[in-house]
C-alpha positions in Angstrom: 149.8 -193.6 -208.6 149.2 -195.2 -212.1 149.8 -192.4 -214.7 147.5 -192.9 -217.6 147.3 -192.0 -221.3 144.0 -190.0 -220.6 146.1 -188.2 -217.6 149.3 -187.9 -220.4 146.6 -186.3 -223.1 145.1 -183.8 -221.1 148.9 -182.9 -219.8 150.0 -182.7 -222.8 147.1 -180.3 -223.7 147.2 -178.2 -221.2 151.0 -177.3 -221.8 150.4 -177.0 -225.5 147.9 -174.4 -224.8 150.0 -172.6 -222.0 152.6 -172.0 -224.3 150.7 -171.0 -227.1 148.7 -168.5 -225.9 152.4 -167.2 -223.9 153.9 -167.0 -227.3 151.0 -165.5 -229.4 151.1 -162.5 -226.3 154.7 -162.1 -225.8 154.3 -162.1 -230.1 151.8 -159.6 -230.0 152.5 -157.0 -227.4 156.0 -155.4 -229.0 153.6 -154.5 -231.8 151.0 -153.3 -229.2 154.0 -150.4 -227.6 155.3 -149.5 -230.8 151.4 -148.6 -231.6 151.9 -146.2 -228.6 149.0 -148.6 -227.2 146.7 -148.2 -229.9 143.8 -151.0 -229.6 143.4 -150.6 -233.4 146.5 -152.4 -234.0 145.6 -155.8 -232.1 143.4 -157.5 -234.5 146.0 -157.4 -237.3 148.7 -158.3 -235.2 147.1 -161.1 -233.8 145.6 -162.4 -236.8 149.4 -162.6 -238.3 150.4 -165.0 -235.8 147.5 -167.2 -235.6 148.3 -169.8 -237.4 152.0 -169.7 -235.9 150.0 -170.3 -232.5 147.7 -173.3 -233.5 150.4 -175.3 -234.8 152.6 -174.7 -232.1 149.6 -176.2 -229.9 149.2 -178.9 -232.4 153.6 -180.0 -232.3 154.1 -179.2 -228.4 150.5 -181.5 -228.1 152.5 -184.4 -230.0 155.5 -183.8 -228.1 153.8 -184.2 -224.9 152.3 -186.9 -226.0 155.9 -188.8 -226.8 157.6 -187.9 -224.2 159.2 -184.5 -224.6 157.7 -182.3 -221.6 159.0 -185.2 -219.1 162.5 -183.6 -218.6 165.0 -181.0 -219.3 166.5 -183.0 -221.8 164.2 -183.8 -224.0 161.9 -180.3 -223.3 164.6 -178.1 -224.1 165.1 -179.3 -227.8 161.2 -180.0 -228.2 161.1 -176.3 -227.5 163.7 -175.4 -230.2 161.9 -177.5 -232.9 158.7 -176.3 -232.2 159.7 -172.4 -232.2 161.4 -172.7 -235.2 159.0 -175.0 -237.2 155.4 -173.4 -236.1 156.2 -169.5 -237.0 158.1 -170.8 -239.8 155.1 -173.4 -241.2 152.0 -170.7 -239.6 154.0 -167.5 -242.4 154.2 -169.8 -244.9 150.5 -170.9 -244.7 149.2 -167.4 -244.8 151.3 -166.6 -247.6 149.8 -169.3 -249.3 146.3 -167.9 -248.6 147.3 -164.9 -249.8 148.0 -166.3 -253.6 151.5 -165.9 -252.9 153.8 -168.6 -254.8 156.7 -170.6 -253.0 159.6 -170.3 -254.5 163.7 -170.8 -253.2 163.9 -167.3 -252.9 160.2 -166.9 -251.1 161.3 -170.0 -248.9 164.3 -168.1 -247.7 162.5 -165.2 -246.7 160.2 -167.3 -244.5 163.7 -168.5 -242.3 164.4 -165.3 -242.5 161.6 -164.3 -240.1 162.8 -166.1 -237.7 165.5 -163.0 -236.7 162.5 -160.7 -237.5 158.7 -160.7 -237.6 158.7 -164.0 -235.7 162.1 -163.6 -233.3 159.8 -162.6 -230.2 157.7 -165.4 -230.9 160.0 -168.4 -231.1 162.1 -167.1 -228.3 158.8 -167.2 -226.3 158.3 -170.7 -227.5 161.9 -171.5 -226.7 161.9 -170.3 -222.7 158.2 -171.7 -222.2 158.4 -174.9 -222.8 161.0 -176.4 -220.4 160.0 -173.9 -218.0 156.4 -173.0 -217.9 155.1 -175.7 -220.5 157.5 -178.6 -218.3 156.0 -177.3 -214.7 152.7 -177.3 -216.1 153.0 -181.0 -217.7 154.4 -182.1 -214.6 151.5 -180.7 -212.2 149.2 -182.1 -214.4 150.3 -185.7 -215.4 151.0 -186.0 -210.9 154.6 -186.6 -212.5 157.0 -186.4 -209.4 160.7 -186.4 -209.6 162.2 -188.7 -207.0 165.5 -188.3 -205.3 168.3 -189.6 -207.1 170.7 -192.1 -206.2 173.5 -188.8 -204.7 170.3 -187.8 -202.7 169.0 -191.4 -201.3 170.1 -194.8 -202.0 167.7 -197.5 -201.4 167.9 -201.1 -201.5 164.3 -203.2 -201.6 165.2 -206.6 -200.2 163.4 -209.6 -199.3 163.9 -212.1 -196.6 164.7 -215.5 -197.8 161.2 -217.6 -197.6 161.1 -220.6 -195.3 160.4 -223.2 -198.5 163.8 -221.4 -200.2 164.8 -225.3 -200.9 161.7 -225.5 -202.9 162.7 -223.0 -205.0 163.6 -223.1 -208.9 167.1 -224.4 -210.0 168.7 -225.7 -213.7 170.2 -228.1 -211.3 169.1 -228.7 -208.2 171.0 -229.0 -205.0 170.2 -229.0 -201.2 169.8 -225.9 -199.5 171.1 -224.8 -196.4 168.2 -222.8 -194.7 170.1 -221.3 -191.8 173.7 -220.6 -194.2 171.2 -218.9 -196.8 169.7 -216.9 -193.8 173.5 -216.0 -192.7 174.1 -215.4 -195.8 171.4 -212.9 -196.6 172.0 -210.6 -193.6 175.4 -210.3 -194.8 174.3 -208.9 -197.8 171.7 -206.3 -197.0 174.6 -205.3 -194.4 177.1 -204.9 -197.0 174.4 -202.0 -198.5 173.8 -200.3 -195.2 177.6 -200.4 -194.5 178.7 -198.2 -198.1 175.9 -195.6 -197.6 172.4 -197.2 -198.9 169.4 -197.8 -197.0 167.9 -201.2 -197.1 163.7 -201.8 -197.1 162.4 -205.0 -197.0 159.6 -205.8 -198.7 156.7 -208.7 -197.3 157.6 -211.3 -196.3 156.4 -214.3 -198.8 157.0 -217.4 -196.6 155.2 -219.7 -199.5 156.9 -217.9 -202.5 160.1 -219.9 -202.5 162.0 -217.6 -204.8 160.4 -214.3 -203.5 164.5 -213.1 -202.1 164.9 -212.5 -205.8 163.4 -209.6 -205.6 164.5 -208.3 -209.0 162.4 -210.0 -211.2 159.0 -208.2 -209.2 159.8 -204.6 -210.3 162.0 -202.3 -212.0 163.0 -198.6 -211.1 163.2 -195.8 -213.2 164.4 -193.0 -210.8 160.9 -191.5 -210.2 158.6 -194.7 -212.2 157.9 -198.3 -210.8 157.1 -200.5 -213.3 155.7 -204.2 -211.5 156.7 -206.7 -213.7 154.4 -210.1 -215.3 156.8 -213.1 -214.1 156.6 -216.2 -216.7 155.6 -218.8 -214.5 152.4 -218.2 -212.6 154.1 -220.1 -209.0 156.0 -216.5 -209.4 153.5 -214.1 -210.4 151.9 -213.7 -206.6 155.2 -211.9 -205.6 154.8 -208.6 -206.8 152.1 -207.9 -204.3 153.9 -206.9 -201.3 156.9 -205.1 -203.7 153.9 -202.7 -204.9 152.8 -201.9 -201.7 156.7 -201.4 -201.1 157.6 -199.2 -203.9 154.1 -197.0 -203.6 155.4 -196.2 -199.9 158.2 -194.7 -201.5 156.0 -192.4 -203.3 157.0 -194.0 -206.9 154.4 -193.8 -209.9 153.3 -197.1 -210.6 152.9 -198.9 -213.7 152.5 -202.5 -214.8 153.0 -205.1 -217.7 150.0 -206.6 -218.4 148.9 -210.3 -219.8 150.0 -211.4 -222.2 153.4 -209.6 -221.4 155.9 -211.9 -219.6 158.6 -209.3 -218.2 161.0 -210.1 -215.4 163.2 -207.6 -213.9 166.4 -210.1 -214.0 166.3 -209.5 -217.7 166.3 -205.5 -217.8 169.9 -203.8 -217.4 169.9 -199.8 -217.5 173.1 -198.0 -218.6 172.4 -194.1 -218.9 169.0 -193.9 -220.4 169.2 -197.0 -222.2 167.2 -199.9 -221.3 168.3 -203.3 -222.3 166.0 -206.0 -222.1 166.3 -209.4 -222.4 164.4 -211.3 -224.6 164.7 -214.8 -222.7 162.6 -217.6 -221.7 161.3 -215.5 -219.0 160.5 -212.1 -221.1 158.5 -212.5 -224.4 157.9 -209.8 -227.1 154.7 -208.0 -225.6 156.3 -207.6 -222.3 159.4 -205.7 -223.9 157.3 -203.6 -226.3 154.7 -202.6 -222.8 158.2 -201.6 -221.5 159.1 -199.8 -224.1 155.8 -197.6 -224.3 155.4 -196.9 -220.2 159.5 -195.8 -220.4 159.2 -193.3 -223.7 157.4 -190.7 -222.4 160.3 -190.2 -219.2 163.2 -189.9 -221.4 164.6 -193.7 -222.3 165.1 -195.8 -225.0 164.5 -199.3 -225.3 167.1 -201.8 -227.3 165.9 -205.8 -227.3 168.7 -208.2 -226.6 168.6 -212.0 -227.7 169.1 -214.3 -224.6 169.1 -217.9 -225.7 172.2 -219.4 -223.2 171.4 -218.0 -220.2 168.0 -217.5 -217.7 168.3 -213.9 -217.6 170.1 -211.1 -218.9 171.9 -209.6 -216.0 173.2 -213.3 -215.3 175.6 -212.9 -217.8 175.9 -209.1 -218.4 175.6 -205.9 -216.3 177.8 -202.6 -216.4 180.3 -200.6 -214.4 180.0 -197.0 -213.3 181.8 -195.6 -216.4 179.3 -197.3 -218.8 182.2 -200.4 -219.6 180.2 -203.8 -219.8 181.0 -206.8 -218.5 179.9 -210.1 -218.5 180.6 -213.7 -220.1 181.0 -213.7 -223.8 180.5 -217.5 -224.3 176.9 -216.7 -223.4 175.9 -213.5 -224.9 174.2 -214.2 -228.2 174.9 -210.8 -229.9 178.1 -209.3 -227.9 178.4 -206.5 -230.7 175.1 -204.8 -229.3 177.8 -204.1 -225.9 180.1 -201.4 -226.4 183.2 -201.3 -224.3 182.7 -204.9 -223.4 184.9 -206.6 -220.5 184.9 -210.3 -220.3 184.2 -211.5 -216.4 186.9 -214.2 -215.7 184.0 -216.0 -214.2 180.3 -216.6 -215.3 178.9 -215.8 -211.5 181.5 -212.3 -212.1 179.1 -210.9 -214.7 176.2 -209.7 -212.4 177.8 -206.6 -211.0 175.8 -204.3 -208.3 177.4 -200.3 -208.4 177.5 -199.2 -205.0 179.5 -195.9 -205.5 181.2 -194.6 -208.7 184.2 -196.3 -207.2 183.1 -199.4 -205.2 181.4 -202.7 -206.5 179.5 -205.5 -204.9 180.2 -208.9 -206.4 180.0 -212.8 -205.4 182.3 -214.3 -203.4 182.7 -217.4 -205.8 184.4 -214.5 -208.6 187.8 -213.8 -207.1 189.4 -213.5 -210.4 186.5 -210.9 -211.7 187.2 -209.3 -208.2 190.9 -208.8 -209.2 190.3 -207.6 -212.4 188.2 -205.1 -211.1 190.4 -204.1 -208.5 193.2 -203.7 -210.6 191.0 -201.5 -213.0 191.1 -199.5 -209.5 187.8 -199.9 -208.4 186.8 -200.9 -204.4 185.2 -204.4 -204.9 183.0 -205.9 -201.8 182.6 -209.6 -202.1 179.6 -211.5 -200.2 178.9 -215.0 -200.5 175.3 -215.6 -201.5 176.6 -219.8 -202.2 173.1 -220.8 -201.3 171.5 -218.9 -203.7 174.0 -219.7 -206.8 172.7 -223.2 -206.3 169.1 -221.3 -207.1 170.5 -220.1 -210.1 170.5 -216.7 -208.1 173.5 -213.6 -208.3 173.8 -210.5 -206.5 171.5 -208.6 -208.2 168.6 -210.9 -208.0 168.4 -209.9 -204.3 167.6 -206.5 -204.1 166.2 -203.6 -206.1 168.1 -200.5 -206.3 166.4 -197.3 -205.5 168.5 -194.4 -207.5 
């Protein structure tokens, strides 16, 4: 399921007006009981935090709209803001209205409500909107929340495609169809065998580099985004990977002409995205990417690629956020905190099977020992027949977590 900006903006209005209308009540009613229940006292009282109500419709509407209903995280503090700014901004109005000047002194008397007059109000604002306001956001956008990777681990692979030797190479070399096969089993089995749960998607028998997988789609726990390969002999692979990840019961989006976004060149550390601008992933592709991911919590930082094909071919990261890759081909190493230099080129694509254990290629036993002696459980595969393709480890599978 696609989730779409009208299907954000009436979301994002219907918690804005949950919660103000909870607010202006929970506001409202103290004064009702100290009244001894007197009817009489309603109008005023309601009238006083009017204002307070319609601009905490109009903030928690532009925060829904941004992004920050989609999780704890970021509903928490959009609560916080919004009960402290809207009473503050709604007293301030009416005291305005009223002919009432606004001096330093005045100014600190409007803060000041804020453990008076309008206490009630903002610590209605405060619980509503990452509990109420969130629930009602998420009902309404069809925003589910997907297991994560301690609850299921999934690996979407592809079986190697009978033209494989047609596929695209810097430098190309013969491929041996039946070692590549070998080859290929031994690496969805290395998944199965540390815990994760391999599903292949179609087969694509006249998509020669279809096993790399990666560059069709990638996973943001609970979104799918299908990527726009470069080359249009590419482009007919992320067919059978939507069908795949819709199965799975992922939200679906998509880059869209004239985007060019392949999923080799998009490395997520934490809620981070970092996305290669390469020869396969132009400008409009990163900035789609960077507007479908706001609204669920991540950032997106642009990364130069000039020296390699892809970004994860000469950087990924380790389960304690440490990069590592090869700094002879990274055009901007400063934007990689905690860097760790791969003693070989075909070490930097790193797959995190468990906080503690690590798939890698065979053809990096020094970047295997390094890792080991960092004290991390490294699993080595030969995928040979792929290098040759210009292929790593985590070109064959996408990770589910």
């Amino acid at each position: 399921m696609t989730v779409t900006w009208a299907r954000r903006v009436l979301a994002s209005l219907a918690s804005a007006v949950l919660v103000a209308i909870l607010a202006h009540v929970a506001a409202v009613l103290p004064f009702f009981i100290i009244s001894q229940l007197s009817p009489t006292v309603l109008p005023a009282a309601s009238e006083y935090f009017v204002l307070a109500s319609l601009f905490t419709f109009l903030l928690l509407f532009i925060g829904g709209m941004l992004g920050g209903l989609t999780s704890w995280r970021w509903a928490l503090p959009t609560g916080i803001i919004v009960g402290i700014v809207a009473p503050v901004i709604g007293t301030m109005l009416s005291h305005v209205q009223q002919g009432g000047q606004l001096t330093g002194e005045v100014f600190g008397l409007l803060i000041g409500t804020l453990v008076g007059t309008n206490a009630i109000y903002a610590l209605a604002v405060f619980i509503a909107t990452p509990t109420l306001g969130r629930a009602v956001y998420k009902a309404t956008v069809g925003f589910r929340e997907a297991p994560r990777a301690a609850e299921r681990r999934i690996a979407i692979v592809r079986m190697p495609a009978k033209n494989l030797a047609q596929g695209i190479a810097a430098a190309p070399a013969e491929i041996d169809i039946e070692r590549a096969d070998e080859q290929w089993d031994a690496y969805t089995a290395a998944f199965e065998e540390h815990g994760w749960t391999t599903t292949e998607a179609p087969s694509a028998d006249q998509l020669a580099d279809s096993v790399f997988v990666e560059d069709t789609v990638v996973l943001f726990d609970e979104l799918a985004v299908l990527t726009r390969p470069a080359l249009d002999t590419r482009r007919g692979e992320v067919d059978g990977v939507e069908e795949t990840v819709a199965g799975l019961g992922l939200t679906v989006e998509r880059i869209m002409a004239p985007g060019t976004l392949e999923g080799g060149d998009v490395l997520k550390v934490g809620d981070t995205v970092y996305v290669g601008r390469s020869a396969r992933t132009n400008a409009e592709g990163i900035r789609q990417l960077r507007r479908i991911v706001a609204p669920y919590g991540y950032s997106v930082v642009g990364v130069p690629v000039t020296k390699a094909l892809h970004l994860k071919t000469i950087v990924t990261a380790l389960p304690d956020g440490t990069f590592i890759g090869d700094p002879d081909l990274i055009d901007e190493p400063g934007l990689f905190p905690g860097f760790l230099a791969a003693r070989e080129t075909v070490g930097a694509p790193v797959i995190v099977l468990s906080d503690d254990t690590l798939l890698l290629s065979a053809s990096a036993p020094k970047t295997a020992e390094l890792l080991e002696d960092l004290g991390y459980t490294v699993v080595s595969v030969d995928i040979s027949e792929f290098e040759k393709l210009d292929g790593g480890v985590t070109c064959m599978s996408v990770r589910v977590r």
